[in-house]
Phi, psi and omega in degrees: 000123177260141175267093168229118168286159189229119169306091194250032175315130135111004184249135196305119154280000186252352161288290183285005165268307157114183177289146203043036187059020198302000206234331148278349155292307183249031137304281176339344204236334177268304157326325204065352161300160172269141179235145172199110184246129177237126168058210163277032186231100179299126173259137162224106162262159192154201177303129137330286170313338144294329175276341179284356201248303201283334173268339172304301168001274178310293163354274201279013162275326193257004156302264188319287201293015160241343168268001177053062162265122193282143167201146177273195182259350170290312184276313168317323171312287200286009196264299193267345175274310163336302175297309186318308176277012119311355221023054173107349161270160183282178176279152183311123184294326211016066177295325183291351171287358191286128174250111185273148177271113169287143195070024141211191190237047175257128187248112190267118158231157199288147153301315197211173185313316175306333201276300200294301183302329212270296180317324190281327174281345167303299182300335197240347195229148139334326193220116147237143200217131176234109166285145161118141228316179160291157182099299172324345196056039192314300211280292202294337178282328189270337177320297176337295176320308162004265182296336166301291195271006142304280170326327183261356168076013168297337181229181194244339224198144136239145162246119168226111193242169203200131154297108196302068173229168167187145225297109155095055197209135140223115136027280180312324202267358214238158215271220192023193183293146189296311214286006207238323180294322205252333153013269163345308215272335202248012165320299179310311176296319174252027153249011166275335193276354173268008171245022176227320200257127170267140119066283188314285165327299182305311167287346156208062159274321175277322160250042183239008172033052145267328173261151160219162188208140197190111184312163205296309158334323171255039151263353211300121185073008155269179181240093168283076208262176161074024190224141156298058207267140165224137145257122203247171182046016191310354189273355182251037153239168189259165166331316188272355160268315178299332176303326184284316167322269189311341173278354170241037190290135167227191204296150176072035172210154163243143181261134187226104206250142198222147176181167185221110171290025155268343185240086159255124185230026120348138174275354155233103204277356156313325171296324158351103191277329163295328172289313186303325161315308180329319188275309184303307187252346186306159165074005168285105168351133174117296179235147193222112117356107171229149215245122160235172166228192157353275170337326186253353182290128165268354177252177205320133202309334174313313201296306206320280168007276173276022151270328177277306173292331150321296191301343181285299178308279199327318175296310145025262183278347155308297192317309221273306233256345198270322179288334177080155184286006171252030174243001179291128202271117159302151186250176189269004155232181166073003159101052185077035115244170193290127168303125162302165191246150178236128163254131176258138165242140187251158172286171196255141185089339195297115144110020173264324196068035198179145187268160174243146188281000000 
């Protein structure tokens, strides 16, 4: 049994522990080692060799927790997997990507390589379209990005607009007032930016419309200049709002366009307008496509999963749907017919003791 201490002065200890030591458990549980932080001193035994895997890890975990940048037990997981497929070195530092909030003491930094490129392309392009699954921090990274360049006064404004749909719901049909109906829709924009923001500040920042939120629709006939504007959920708009959304970009402003083409809740999901750009703006100078996955999902490690068995089912059922029923291959039980197909998820790391990349 091996011993190594970490210096964890100067660091939020209730951060780098997590709730209920939830984040010294699952150290503890991808290594096989004892985790214990007494005082300012993090401790770790085990295996040499297990401790040689463990400590860079704890190292830039407790590196966040002095910059009180929040993380969960899900990024410790994804922390180690990351380190792992380095053999062992750490993940791209982006230090110039940290964004501190003024008027709290949250520090926003990318989780993973998808993250850290999605900012920099925030930081480098005018136009950004961020593709890929929930979770991912699509939305919430750019908000920051926002409120970062509110605060340094690079832009005057923020806009933040959302196409008013949702799956088997319309608007006309739904009870109350327009502000009571898109309410709902635009909920999600304004807890990410109330998690950035204190209280005060947000209200009345809305009501001096230095921030606006706002369905998609009531961009229809402006000029956005001098503004941060993101269009979230952008795979439920149709081709003729987006064109109308990008047509009203002005001077001085950037655009951060975010959607997951898996949740097209269109009544023709052809209409889409992030598929049509997808095809239409790629390779324009300017504006740049950025692709997240899995990898990059940040809420409970379980989503990672079931995104990949969805995505599984889903190729499934192309395949299923391309070959037609005389081209299907009989299965080899039950007497010619084809056996369903199963997807199992196993949790990451299960029956290794260490998670795998």
């Amino acid at each position: 049994m091996v011993e190594h201490r970490l210096d964890a002065e100067g660091a939020d200890q209730l951060l780098l522990a997590g709730v209920n030591d939830s984040h010294m458990q699952e150290l503890a549980r991808i290594y096989g080692i004892r985790v214990i932080l007494r005082g300012d001193q993090l401790i770790l035994s085990g295996e040499l060799e297990r401790l040689e895997r463990a400590v860079p890890v704890t190292q830039h975990l407790i590196e966040l927790a002095r910059l009180r940048a929040p993380f969960n037990a899900t990024d410790v997981a994804r922390l180690s997997e990351e380190f792992a497929r380095d053999g062992g070195g750490p993940p791209p530092e982006h230090d110039e990507l940290r964004i501190a909030l003024p008027g709290t003491r949250k520090v926003v930094v990318p989780r993973s390589r998808g993250q850290g490129g999605y900012l920099e392309s925030i930081r480098d392009h005018d136009i950004v379209v961020g593709i890929g699954p929930a979770g991912t921090g699509k939305t919430y990274l750019a908000v920051a990005a926002a409120v970062n360049a509110l605060y340094r006064k690079r832009v005057k404004r923020i806009i933040l607009a959302r196409p008013a749909v949702e799956a088997g719901e319309n608007l006309g049909f739904l009870p109350g007032d327009l502000q009571e109906k898109v309410d709902p829709y635009l909920r999600p924009l304004y807890d990410a930016l109330e998690d950035m923001m204190p209280a005060d500040r947000v209200q009345r920042a809305l009501e001096e419309r230095t921030i606006e939120i706002a369905p998609l629709a009531y961009m229809r006939g402006r000029t956005l200049s001098d503004a941060f504007v993101i269009l979230d959920e952008s795979q439920n708009a149709t081709s003729a709002q987006m064109k109308m959304f990008l047509t009203r970009l002005g001077l001085n402003s950037q655009v951060v366009i975010t959607g997951d083409k898996t949740q097209i809740d269109l009544q023709r999901p052809s209409d889409s307008g992030l598929l049509q750009i997808e095809r239409v703006l790629s390779g324009i100078d300017g504006i740049e496509f950025v692709y997240l996955d899995e990898t990059d999902v940040v809420r409970h490690r379980l989503v990672k999963d079931i995104i990949r068995a969805y995505a599984l089912a889903d190729a499934e059922d192309e395949a299923a749907e391309a070959s037609g029923p005389g081209d299907r291959i009989p299965g080899e039980l039950g007497g010619g017919d084809e056996s369903p197909p199963s997807v199992e998820l196993v949790p990451p790391g299960a029956g290794s003791g260490e998670e795998s990349g």
